[in-house]
PDB file of N, H, CA, C and O in Angstrom:
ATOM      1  N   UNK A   1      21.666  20.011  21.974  1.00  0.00           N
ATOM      2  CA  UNK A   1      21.328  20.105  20.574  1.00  0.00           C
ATOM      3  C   UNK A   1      20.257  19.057  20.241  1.00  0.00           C
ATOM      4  O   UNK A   1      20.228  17.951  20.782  1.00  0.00           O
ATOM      5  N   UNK A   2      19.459  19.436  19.402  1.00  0.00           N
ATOM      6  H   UNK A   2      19.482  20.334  18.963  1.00  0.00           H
ATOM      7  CA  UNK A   2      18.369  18.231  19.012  1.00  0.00           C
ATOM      8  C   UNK A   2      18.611  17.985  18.159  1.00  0.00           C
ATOM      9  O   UNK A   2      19.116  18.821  17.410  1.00  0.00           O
ATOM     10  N   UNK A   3      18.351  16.415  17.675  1.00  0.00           N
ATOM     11  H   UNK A   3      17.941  15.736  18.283  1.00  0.00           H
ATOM     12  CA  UNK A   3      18.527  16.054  16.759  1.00  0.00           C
ATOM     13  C   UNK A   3      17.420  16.084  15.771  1.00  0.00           C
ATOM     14  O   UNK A   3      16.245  16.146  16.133  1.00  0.00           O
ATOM     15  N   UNK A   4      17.892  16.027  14.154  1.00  0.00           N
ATOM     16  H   UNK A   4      18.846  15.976  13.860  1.00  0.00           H
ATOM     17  CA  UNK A   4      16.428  16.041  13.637  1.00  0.00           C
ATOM     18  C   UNK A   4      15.656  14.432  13.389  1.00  0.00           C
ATOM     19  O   UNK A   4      16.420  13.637  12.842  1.00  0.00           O
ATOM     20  N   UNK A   5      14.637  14.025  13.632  1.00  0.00           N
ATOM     21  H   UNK A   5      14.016  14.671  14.076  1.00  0.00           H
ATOM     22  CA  UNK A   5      14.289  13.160  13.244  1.00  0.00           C
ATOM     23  C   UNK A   5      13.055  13.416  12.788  1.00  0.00           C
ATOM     24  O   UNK A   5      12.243  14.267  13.151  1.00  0.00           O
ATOM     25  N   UNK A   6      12.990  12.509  11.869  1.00  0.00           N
ATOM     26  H   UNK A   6      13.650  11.817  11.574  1.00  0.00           H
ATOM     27  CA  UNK A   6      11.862  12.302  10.337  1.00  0.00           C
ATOM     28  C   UNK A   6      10.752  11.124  10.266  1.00  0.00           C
ATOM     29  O   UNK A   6      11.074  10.195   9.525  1.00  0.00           O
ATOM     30  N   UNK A   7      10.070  11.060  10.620  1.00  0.00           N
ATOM     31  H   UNK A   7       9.809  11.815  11.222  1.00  0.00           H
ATOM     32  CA  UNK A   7       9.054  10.026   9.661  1.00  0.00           C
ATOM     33  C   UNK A   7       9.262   9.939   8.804  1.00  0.00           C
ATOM     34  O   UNK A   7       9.755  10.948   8.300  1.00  0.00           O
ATOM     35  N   UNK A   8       9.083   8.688   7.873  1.00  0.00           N
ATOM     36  H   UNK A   8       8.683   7.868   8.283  1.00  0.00           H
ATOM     37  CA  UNK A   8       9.382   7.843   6.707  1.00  0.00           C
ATOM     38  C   UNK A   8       8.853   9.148   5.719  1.00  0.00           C
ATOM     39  O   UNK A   8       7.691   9.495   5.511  1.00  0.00           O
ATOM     40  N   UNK A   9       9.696   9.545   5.364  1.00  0.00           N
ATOM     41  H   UNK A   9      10.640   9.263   5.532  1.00  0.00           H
ATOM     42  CA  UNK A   9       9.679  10.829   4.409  1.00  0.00           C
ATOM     43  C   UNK A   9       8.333  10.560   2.662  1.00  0.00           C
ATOM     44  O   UNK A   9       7.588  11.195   1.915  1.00  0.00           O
ATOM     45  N   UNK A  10       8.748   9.466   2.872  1.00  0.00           N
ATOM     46  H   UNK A  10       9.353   8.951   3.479  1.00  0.00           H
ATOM     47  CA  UNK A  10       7.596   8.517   1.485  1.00  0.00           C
ATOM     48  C   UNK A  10       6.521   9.188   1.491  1.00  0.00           C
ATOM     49  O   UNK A  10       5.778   9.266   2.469  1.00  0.00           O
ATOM     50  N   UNK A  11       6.297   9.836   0.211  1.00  0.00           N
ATOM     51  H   UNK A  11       6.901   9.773  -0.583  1.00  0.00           H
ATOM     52  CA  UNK A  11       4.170  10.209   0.090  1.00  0.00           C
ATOM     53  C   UNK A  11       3.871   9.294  -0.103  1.00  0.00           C
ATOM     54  O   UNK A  11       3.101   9.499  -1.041  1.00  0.00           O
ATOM     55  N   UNK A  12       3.866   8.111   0.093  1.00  0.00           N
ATOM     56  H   UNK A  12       4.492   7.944   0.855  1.00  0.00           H
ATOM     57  CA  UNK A  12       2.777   7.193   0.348  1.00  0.00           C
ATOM     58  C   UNK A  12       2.560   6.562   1.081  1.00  0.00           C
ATOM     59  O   UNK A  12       1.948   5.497   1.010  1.00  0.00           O
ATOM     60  N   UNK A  13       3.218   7.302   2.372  1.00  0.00           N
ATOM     61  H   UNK A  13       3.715   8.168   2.430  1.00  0.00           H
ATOM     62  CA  UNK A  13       2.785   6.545   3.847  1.00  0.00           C
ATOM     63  C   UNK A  13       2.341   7.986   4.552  1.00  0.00           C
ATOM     64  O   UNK A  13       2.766   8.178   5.691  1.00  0.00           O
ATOM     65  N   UNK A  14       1.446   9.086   3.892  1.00  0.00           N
ATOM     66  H   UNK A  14       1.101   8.930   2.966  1.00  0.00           H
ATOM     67  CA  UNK A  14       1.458   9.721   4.459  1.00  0.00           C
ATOM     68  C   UNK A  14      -0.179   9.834   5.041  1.00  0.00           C
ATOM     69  O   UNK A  14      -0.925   9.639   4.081  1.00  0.00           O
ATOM     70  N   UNK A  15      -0.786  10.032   6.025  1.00  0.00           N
ATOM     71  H   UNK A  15      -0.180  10.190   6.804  1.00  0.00           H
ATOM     72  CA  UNK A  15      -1.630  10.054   7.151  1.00  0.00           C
ATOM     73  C   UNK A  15      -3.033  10.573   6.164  1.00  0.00           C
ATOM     74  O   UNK A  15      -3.157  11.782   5.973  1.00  0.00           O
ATOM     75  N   UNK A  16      -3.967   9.694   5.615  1.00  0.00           N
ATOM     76  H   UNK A  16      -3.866   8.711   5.770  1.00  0.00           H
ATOM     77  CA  UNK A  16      -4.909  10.614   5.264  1.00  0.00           C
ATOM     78  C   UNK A  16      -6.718  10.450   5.937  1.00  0.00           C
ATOM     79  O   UNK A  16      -7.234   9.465   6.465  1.00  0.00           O
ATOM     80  N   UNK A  17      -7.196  11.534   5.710  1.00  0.00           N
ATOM     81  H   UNK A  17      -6.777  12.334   5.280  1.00  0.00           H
ATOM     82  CA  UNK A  17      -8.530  11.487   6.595  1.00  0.00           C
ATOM     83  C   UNK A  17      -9.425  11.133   5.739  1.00  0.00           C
ATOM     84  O   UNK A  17      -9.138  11.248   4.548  1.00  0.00           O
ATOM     85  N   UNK A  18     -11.054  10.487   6.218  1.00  0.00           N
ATOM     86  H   UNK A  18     -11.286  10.393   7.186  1.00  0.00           H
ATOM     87  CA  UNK A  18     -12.018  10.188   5.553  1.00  0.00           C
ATOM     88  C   UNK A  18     -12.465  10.733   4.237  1.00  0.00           C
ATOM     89  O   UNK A  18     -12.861  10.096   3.260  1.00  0.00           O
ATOM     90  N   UNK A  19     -12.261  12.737   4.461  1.00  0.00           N
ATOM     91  H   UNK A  19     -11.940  13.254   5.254  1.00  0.00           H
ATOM     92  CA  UNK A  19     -11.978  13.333   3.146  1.00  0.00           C
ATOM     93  C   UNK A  19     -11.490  13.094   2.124  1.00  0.00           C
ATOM     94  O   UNK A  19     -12.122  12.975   1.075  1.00  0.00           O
ATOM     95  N   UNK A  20      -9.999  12.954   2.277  1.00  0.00           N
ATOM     96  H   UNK A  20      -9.486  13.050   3.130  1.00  0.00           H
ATOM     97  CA  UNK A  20      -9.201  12.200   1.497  1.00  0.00           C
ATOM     98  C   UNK A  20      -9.260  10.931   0.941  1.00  0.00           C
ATOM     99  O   UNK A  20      -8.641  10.602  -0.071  1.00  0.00           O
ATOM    100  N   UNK A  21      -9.936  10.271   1.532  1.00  0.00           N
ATOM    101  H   UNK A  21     -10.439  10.538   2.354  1.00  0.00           H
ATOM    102  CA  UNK A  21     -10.011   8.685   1.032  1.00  0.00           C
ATOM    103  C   UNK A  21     -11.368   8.763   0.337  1.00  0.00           C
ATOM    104  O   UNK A  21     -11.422   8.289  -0.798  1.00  0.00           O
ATOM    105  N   UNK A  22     -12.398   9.262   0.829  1.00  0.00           N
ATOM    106  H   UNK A  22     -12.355   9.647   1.751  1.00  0.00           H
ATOM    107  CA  UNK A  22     -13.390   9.357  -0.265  1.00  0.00           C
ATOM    108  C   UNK A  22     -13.510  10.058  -1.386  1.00  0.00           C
ATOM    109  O   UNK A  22     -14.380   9.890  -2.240  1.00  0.00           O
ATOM    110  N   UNK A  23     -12.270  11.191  -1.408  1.00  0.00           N
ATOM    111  H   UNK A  23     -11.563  11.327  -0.714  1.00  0.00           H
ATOM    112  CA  UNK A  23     -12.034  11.644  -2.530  1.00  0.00           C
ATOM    113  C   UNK A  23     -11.136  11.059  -3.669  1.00  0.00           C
ATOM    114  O   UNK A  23     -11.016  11.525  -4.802  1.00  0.00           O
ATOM    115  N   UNK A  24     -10.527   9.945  -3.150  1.00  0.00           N
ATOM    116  H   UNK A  24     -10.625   9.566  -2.229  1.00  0.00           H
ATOM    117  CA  UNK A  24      -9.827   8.595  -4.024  1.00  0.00           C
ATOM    118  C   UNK A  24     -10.782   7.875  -4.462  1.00  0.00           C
ATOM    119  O   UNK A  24     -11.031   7.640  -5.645  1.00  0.00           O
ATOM    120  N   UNK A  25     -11.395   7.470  -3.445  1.00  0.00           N
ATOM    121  H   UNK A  25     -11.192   7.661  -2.484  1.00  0.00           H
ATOM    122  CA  UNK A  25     -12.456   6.237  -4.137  1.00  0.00           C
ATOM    123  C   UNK A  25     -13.297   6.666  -4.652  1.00  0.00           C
ATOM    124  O   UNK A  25     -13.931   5.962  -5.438  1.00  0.00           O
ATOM    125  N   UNK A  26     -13.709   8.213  -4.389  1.00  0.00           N
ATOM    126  H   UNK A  26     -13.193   8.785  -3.751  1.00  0.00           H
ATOM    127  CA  UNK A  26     -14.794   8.289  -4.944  1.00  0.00           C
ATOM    128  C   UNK A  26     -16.503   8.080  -4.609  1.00  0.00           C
ATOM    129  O   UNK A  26     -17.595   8.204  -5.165  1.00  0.00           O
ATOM    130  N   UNK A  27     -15.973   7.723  -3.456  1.00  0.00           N
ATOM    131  H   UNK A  27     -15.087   7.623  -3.004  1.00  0.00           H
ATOM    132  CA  UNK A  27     -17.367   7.720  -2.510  1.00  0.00           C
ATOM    133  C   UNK A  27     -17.725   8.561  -1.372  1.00  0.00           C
ATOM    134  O   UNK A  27     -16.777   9.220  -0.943  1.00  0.00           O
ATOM    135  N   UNK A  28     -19.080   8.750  -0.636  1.00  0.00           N
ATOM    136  H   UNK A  28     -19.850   8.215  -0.984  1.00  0.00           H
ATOM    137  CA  UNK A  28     -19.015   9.548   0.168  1.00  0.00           C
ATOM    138  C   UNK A  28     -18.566   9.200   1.633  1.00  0.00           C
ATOM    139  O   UNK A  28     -18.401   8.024   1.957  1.00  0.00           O
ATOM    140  N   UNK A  29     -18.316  10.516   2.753  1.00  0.00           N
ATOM    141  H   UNK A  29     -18.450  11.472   2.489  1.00  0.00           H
ATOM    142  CA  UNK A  29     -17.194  10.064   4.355  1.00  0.00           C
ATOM    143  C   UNK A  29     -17.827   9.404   4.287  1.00  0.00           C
ATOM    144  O   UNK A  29     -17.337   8.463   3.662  1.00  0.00           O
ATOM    145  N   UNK A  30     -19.645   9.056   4.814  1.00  0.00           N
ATOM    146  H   UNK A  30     -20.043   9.820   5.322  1.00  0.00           H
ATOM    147  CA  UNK A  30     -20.308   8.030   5.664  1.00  0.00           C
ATOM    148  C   UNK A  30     -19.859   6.591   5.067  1.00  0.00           C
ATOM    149  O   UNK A  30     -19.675   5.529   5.662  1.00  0.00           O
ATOM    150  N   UNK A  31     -19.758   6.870   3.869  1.00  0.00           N
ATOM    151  H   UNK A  31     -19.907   7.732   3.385  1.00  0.00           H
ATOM    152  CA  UNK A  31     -19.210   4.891   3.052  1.00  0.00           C
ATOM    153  C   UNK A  31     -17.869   4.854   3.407  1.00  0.00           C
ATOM    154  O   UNK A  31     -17.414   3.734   3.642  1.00  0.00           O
ATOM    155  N   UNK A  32     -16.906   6.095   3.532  1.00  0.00           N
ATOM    156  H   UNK A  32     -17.276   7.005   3.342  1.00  0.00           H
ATOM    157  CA  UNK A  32     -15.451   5.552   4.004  1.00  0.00           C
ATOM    158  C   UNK A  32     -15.400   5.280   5.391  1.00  0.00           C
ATOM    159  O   UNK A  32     -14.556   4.436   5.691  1.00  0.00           O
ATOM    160  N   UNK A  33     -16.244   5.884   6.580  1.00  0.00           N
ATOM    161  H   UNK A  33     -16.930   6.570   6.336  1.00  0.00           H
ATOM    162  CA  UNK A  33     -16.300   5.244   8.000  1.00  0.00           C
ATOM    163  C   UNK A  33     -17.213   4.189   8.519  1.00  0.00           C
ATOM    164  O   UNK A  33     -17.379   4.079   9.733  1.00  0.00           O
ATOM    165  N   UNK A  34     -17.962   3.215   7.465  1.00  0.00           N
ATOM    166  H   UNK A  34     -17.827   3.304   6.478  1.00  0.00           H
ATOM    167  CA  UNK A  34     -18.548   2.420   7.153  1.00  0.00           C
ATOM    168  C   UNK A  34     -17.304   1.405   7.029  1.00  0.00           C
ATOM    169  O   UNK A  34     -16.925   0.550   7.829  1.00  0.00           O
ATOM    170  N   UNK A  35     -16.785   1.775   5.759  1.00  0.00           N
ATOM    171  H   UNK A  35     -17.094   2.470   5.109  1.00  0.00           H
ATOM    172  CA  UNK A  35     -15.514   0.808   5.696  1.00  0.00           C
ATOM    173  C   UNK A  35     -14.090   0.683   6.562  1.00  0.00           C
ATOM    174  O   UNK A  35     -13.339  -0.292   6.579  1.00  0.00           O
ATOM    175  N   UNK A  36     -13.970   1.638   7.100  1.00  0.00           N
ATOM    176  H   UNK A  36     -14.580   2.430   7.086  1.00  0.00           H
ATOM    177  CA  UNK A  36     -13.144   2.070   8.641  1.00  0.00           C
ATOM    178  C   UNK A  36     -13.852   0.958   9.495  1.00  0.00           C
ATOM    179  O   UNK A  36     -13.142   0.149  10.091  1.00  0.00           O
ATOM    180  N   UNK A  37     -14.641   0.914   9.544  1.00  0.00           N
ATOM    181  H   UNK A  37     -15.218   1.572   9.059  1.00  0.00           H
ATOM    182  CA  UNK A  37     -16.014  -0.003  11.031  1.00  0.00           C
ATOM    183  C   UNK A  37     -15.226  -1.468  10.547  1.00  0.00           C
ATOM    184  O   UNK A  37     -14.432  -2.246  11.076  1.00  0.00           O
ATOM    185  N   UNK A  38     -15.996  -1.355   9.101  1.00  0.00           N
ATOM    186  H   UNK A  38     -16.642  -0.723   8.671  1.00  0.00           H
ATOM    187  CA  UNK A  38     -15.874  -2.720   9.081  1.00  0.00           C
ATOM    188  C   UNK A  38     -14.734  -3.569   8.873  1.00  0.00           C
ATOM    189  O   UNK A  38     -14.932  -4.776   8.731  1.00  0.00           O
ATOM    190  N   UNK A  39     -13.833  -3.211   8.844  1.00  0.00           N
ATOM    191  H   UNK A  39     -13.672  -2.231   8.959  1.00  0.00           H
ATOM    192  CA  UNK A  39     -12.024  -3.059   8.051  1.00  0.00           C
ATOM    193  C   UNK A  39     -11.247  -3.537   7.574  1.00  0.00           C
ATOM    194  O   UNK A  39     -10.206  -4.141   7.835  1.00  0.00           O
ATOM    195  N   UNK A  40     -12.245  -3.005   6.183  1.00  0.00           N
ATOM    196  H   UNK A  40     -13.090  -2.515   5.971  1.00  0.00           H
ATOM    197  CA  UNK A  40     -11.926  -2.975   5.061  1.00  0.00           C
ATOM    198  C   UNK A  40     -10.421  -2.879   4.844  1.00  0.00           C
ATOM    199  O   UNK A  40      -9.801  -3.419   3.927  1.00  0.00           O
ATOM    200  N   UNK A  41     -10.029  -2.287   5.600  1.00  0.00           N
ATOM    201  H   UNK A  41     -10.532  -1.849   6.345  1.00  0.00           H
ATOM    202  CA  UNK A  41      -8.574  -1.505   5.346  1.00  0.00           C
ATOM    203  C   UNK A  41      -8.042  -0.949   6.935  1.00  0.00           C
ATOM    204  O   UNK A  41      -8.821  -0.394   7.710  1.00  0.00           O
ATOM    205  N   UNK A  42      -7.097  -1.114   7.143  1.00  0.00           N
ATOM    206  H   UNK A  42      -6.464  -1.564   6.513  1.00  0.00           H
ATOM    207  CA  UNK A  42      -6.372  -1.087   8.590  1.00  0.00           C
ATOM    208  C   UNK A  42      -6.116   0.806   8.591  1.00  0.00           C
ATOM    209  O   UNK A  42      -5.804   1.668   7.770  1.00  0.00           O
ATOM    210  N   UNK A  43      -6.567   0.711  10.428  1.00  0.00           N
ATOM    211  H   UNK A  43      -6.821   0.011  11.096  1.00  0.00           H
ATOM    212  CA  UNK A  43      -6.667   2.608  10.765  1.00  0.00           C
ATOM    213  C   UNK A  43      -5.321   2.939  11.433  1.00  0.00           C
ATOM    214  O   UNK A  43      -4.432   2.183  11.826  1.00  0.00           O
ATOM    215  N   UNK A  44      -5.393   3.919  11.447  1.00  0.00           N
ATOM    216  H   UNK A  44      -6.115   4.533  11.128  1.00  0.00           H
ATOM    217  CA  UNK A  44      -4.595   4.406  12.403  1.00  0.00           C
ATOM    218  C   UNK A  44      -5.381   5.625  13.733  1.00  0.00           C
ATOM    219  O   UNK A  44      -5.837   6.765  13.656  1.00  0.00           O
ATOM    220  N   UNK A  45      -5.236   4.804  14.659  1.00  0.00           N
ATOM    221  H   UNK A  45      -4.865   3.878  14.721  1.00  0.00           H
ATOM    222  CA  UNK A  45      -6.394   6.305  15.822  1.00  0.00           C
ATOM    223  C   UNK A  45      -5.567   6.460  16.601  1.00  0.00           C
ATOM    224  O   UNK A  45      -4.846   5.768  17.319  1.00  0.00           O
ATOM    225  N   UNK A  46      -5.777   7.684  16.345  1.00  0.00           N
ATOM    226  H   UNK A  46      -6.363   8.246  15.761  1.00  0.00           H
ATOM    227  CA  UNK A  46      -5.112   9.201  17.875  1.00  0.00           C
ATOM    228  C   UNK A  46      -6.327   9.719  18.290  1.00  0.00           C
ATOM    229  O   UNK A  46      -7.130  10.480  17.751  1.00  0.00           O
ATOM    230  N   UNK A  47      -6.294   9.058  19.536  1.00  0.00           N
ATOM    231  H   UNK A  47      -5.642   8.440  19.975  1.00  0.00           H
ATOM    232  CA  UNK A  47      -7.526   9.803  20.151  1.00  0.00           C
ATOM    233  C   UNK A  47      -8.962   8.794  19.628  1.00  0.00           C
ATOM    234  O   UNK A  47      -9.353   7.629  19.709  1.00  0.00           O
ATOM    235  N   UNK A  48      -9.510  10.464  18.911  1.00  0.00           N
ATOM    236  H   UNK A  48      -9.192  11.410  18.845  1.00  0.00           H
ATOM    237  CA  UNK A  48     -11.125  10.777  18.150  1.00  0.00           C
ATOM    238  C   UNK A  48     -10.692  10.653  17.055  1.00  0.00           C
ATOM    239  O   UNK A  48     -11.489  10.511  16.128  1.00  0.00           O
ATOM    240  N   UNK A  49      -9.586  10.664  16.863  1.00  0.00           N
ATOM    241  H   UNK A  49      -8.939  10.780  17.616  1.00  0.00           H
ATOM    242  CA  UNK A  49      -8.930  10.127  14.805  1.00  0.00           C
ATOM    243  C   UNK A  49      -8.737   9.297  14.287  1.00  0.00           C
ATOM    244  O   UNK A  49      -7.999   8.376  14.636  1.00  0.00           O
ATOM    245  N   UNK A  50      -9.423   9.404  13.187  1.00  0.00           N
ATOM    246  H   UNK A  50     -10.022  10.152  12.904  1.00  0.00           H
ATOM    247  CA  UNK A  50      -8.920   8.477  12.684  1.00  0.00           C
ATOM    248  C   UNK A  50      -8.530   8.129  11.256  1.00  0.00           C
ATOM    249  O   UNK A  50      -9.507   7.942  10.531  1.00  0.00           O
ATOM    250  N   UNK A  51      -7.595   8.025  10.798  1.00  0.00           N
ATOM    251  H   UNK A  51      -6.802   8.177  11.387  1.00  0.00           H
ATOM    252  CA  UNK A  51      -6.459   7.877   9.557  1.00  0.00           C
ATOM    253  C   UNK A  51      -6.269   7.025   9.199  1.00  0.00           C
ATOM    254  O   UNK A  51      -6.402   6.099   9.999  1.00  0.00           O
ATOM    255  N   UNK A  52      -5.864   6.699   7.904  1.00  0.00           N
ATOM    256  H   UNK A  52      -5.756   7.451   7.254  1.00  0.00           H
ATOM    257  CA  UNK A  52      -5.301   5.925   6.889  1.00  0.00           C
ATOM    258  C   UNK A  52      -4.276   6.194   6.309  1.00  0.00           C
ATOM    259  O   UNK A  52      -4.206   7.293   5.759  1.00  0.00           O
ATOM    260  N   UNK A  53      -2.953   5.114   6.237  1.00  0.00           N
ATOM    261  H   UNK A  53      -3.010   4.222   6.684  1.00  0.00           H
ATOM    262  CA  UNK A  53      -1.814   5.709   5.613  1.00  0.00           C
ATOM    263  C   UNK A  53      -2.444   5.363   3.956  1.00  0.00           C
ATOM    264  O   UNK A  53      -3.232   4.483   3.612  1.00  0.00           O
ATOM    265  N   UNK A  54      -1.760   6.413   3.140  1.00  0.00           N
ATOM    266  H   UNK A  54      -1.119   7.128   3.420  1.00  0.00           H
ATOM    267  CA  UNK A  54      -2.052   6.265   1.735  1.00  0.00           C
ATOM    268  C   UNK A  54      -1.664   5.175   0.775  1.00  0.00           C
ATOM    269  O   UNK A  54      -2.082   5.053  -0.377  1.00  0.00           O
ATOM    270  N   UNK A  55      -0.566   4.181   1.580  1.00  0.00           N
ATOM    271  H   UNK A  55      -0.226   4.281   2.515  1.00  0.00           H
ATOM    272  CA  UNK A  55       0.017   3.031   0.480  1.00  0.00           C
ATOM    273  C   UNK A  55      -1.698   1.967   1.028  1.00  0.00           C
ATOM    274  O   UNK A  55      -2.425   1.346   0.253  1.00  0.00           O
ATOM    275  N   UNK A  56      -1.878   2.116   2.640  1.00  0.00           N
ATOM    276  H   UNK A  56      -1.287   2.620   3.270  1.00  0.00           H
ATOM    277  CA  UNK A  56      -2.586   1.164   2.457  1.00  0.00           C
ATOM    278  C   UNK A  56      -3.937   1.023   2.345  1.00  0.00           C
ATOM    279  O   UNK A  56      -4.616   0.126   2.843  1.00  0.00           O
ATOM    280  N   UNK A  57      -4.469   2.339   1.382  1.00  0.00           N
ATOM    281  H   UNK A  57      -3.918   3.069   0.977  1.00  0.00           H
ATOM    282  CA  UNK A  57      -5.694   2.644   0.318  1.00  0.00           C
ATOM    283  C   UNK A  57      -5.064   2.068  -0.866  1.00  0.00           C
ATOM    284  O   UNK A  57      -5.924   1.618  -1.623  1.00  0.00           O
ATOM    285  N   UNK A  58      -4.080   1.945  -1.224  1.00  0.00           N
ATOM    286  H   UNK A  58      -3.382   2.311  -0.609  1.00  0.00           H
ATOM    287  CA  UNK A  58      -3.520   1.851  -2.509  1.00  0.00           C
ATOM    288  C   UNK A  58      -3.540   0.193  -2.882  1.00  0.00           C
ATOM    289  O   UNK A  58      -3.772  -0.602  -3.792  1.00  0.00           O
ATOM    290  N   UNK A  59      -3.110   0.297  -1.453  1.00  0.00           N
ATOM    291  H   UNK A  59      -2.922   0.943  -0.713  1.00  0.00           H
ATOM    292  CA  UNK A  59      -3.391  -1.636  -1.427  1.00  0.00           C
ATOM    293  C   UNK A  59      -4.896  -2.189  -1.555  1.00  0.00           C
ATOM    294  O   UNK A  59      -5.316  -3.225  -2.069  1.00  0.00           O
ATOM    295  N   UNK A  60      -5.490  -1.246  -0.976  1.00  0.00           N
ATOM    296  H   UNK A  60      -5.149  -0.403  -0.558  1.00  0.00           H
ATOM    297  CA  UNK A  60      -6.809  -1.872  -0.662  1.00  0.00           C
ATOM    298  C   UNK A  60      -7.440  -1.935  -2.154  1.00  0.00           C
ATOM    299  O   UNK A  60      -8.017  -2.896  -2.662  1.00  0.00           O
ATOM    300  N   UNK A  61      -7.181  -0.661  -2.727  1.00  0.00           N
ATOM    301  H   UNK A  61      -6.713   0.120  -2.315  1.00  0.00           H
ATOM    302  CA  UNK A  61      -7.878  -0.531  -4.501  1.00  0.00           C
ATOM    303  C   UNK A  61      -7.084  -1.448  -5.432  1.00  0.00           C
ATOM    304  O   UNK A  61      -7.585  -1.532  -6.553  1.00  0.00           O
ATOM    305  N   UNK A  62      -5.840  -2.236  -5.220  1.00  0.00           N
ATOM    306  H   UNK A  62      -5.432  -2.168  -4.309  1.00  0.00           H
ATOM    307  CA  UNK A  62      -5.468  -3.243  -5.696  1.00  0.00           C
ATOM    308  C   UNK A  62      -5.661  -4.639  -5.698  1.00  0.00           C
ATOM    309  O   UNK A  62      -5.406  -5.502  -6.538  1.00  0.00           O
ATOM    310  N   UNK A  63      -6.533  -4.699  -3.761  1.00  0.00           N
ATOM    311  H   UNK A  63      -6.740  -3.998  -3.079  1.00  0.00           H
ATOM    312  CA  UNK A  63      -6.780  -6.129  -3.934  1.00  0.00           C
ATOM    313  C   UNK A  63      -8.431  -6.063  -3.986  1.00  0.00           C
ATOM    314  O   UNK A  63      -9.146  -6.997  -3.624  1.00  0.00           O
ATOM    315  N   UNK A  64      -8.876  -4.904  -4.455  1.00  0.00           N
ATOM    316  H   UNK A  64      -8.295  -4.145  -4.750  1.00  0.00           H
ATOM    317  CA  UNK A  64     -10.475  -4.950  -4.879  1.00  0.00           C
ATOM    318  C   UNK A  64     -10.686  -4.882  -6.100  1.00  0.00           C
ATOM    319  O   UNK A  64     -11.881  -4.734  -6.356  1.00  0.00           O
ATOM    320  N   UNK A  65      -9.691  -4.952  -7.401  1.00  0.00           N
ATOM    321  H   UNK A  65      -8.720  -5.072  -7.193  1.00  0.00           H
ATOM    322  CA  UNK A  65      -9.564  -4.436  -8.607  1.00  0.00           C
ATOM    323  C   UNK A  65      -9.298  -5.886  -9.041  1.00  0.00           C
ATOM    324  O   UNK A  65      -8.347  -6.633  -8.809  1.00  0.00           O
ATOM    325  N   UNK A  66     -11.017  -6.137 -10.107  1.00  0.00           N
ATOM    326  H   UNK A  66     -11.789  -5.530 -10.295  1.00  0.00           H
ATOM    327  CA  UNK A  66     -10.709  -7.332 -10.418  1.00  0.00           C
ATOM    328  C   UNK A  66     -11.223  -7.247 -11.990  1.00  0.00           C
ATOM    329  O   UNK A  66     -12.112  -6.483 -12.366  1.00  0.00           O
ATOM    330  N   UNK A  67     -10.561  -8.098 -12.771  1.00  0.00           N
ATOM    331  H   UNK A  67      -9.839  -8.719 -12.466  1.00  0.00           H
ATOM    332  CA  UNK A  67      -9.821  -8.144 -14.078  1.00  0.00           C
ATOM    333  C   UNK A  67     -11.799  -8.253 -15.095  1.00  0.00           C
ATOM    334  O   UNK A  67     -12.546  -9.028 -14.498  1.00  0.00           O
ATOM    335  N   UNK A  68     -12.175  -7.870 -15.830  1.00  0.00           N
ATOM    336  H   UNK A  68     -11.568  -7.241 -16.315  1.00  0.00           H
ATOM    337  CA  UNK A  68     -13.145  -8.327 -16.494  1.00  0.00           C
ATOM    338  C   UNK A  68     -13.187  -8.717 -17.562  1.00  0.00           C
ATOM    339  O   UNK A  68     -12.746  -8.030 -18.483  1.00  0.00           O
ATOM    340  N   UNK A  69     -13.784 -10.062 -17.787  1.00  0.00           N
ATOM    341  H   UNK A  69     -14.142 -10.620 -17.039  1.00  0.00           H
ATOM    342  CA  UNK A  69     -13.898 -10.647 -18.912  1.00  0.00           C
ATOM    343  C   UNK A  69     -14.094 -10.413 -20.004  1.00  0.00           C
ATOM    344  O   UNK A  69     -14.990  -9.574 -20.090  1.00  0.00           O
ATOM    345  N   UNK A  70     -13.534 -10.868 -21.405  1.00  0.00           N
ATOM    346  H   UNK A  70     -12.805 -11.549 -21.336  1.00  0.00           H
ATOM    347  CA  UNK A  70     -13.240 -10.060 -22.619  1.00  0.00           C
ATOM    348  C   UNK A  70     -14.606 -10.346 -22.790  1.00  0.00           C
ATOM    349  O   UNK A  70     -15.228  -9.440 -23.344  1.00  0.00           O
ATOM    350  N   UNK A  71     -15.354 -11.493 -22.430  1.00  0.00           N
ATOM    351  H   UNK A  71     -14.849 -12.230 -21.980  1.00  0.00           H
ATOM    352  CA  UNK A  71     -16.632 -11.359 -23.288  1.00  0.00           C
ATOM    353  C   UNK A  71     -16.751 -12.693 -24.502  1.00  0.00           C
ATOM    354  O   UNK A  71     -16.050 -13.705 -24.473  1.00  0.00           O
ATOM    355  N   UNK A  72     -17.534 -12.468 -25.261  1.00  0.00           N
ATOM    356  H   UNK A  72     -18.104 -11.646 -25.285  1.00  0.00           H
ATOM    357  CA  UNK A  72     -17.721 -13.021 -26.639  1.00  0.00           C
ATOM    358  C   UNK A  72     -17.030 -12.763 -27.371  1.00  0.00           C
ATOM    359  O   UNK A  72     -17.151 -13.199 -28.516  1.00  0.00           O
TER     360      UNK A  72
END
């Protein structure tokens, strides 16, 4: 009998591609595998792949999100 086993069932550890992440940030693949290179944010590679879990985009737009001044 097999048993079932699960990956961390959480949507927000779930596996996403350059598509996906530039469609969060809002920028285009070549600027999200730019920031993959440079790292910006930690990968995950299988193989020729390469992924991002989604909490840690979430992290990344939290510790790049900075507060702006009220001003005058």
């Amino acid at each position: 009998m097999m048993e079932n086993f699960s990956i961390n069932s959480n949507r927000k550890d779930r596996l996403l591609n350059a598509q996906d992440i530039a469609r969060i940030l809002k920028v285009s693949k070549p600027q999200v595998y730019l920031m993959m290179r440079r790292g910006d944010f930690p990968v995950v590679k299988m193989g020729r792949l390469v992924r991002a879990r989604e909490s840690v985009i979430e992290d990344f737009i939290d510790r790049s999100t900075l507060a702006m001044d009220s001003g005058p």
